[in-house]
N, C-alpha and C positions, 0 to 999 in steps of 0.2 A: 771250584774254578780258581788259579789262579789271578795273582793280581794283575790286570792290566797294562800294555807298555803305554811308556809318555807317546805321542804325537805330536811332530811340527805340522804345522801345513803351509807353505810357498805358495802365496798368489790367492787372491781372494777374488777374483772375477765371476759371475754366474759360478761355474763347474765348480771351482776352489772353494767357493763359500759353501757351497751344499754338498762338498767331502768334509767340509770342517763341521757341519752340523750335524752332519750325519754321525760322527765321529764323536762330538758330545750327548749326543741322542744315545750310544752306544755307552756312553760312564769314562770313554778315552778322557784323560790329562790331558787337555788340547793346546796345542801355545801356535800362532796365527802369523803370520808376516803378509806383510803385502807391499811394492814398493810407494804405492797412495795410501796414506795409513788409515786404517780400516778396523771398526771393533767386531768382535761376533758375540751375542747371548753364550755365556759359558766357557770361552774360550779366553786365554790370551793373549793379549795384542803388545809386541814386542817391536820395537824401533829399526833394531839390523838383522840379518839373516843368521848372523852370527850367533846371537841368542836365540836362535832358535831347534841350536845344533844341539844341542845338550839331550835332547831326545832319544830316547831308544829307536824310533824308528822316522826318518823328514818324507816327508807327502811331495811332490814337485806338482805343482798343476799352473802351468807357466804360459805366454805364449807362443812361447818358441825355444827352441836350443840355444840357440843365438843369447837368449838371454837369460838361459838355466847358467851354461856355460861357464862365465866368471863366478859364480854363487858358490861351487862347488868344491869343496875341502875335506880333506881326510880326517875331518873331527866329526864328519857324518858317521854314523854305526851301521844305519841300514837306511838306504836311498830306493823309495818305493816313487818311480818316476812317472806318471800319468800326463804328462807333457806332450803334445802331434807332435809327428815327426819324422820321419823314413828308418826304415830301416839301418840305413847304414849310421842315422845319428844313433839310434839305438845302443849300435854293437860299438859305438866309439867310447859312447858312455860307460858300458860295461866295462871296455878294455882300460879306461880311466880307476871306473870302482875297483876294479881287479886288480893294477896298481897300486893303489893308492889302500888296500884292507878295506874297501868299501862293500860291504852285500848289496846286492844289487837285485833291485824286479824291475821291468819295464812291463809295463800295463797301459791296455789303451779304454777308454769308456764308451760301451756301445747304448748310447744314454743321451737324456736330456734330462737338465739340473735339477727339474721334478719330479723325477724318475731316481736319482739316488736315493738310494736307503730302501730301497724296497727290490721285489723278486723281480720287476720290471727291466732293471738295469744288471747288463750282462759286462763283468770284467774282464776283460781277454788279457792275463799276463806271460810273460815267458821271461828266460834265465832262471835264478832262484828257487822254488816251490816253497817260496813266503807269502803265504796270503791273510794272517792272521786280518790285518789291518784290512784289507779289502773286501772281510766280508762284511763291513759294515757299511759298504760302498751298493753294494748289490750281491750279484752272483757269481763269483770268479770262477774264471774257466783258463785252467794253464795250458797251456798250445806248444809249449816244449821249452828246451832250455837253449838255444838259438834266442839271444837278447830282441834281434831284430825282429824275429816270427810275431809278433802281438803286432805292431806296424804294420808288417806287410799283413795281416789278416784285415787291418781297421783297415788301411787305404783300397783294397780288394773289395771288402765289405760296400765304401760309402762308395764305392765305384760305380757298387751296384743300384746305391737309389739313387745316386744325383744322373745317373742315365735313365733310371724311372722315372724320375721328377723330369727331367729333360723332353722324353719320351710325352708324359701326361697330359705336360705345359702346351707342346705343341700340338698333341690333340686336340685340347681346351679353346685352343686359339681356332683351329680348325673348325671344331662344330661349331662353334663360337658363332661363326661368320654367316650360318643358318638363322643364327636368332635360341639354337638351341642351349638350355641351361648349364651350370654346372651341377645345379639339382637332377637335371633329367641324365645327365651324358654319365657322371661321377659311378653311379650304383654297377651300369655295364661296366666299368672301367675296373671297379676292384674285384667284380665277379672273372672279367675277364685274365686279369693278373695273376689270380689264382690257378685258372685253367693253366695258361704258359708255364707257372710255377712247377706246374710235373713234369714237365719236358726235363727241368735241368737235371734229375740224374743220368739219363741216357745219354745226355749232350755229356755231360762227366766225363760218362765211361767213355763216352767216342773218344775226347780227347786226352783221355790217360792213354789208348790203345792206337790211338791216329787211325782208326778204323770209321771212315764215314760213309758206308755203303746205309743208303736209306731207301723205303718206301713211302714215305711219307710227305716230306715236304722238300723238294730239291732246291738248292741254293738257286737255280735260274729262275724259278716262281717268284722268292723275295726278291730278287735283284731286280725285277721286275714290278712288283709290288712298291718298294723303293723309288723307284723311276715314278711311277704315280702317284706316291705319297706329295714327293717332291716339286713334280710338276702341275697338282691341286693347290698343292702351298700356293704356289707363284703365282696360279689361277688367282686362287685369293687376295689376295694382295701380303704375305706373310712371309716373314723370314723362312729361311730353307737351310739355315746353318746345318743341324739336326740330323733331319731325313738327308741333306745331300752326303756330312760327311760317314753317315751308314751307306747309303747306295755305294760310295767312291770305293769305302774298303771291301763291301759283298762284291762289289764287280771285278777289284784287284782280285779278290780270290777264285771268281767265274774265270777270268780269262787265265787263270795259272792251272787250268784242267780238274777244278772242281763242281761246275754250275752243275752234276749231275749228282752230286753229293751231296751230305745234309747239311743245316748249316753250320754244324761245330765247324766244318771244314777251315772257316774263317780263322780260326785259331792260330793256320800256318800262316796267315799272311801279319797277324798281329805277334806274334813269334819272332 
């Protein structure tokens, strides 16, 4: 095996501290910046960002663009960017590195900071096909060379829990209101999660093909269902944010000539 490249790493918060250690845990040359100055076991802790360019390859794990932004210098070699952010920050960066003789990966972490360094944590990057350094992050998975593509897959991705968590909470609150547990409610809830879970390739393909002819469940059921999720909230004395703004969108789509359809149908109203 050859020898190892040096490592910066930018920003030492939760995630940044636990790429940096993971990164020493791997034999990485590790040199640290953070703009609160900060030591790690094994690593270097350097005052400006600037020493910390010297590296063969700088980590960015920041809180935002906004503030990667100014950092950024053509003394970088290879800028491996783990920084949220949109897409369009993504490809601006790129079109910056690209400029500028910067290599460039944008990578996003589908992970909690316990979860780095191990098979747990899954690296979604795109641009580049440099992942040396990311596998000692997790599992890297390249999603194409479109810089933006790892963004748009994380914000898609977390879309999908914080509307399960959304989804759960308001359950929670619901039974809640019986007296019943989150010990008792919980077990149905991840059994039942799983069941939904296989609908989604058919929903997929419905809306790859815009083909929503169903037997199964027609859009007017749930929008109906919707309508008394909604209307039991209020019963209860409970927020309705939730169930009313699904009802609002299933029923835009019932009344645009699909409530006979299934429900990817929604797709075109959210389109």
């Amino acid at each position: 095996m050859g020898i190892k490249k040096t490592v910066s790493v930018l920003g030492l918060g939760r995630m940044g501290s636990a790429l940096a250690t993971a990164l020493v845990d791997q034999d990485y040359e590790v040199t640290v910046w953070n703009r609160t100055p900060k030591t790690l076991p094994g690593a270097k802790s350097v005052a400006t960002p600037e020493e910390a360019f010297d590296a063969d390859v700088v980590v960015t794990c920041l809180s935002t663009y906004d503030v990667q932004k100014p950092l950024l210098t053509n003394k970088i070699k290879t800028l491996v960017n783990l920084t949220s952010g949109t897409p369009q920050d993504a490809r601006a960066t790129a079109e910056w590195a690209k400029s500028n003789g910067v290599e460039y990966v944008d990578g996003v972490i589908m992970a909690v900071p316990q979860q780095i360094g191990t098979k747990q944590a899954r690296i979604l990057y795109s641009g580049q096909p440099e992942h040396h350094v990311l596998e000692a992050f997790g599992e890297p998975v390249h999603v194409g060379e479109d810089a933006g593509l790892a963004a748009l897959y994380d914000l898609a991705l977390l879309g999908i829990m914080w509307s399960t968590f959304g989804g759960y909470l308001q359950a929670q609150a619901l039974i809640q209101t019986a007296g019943i547990t989150a010990q008792q409610f919980t077990p149905l809830a991840t059994d039942w999660l799983a069941t939904v879970g296989t609908f989604l390739p058919e929903m997929g393909e419905q809306t790859a093909h815009r083909n929503y002819e169903t037997d199964v469940s027609a859009l007017d059921i749930n929008v109906e269902g919707l309508r008394l999720l909604t209307r039991a909230s209020e019963e209860q004395g409970l927020d309705t944010t939730v169930p009313k703004a699904l009802h609002d969108l299933f029923r835009r789509a019932q009344s645009n000539g699909h409530g006979a359809h299934s429900i990817a149908s929604v797709i075109e109203e959210i389109r």
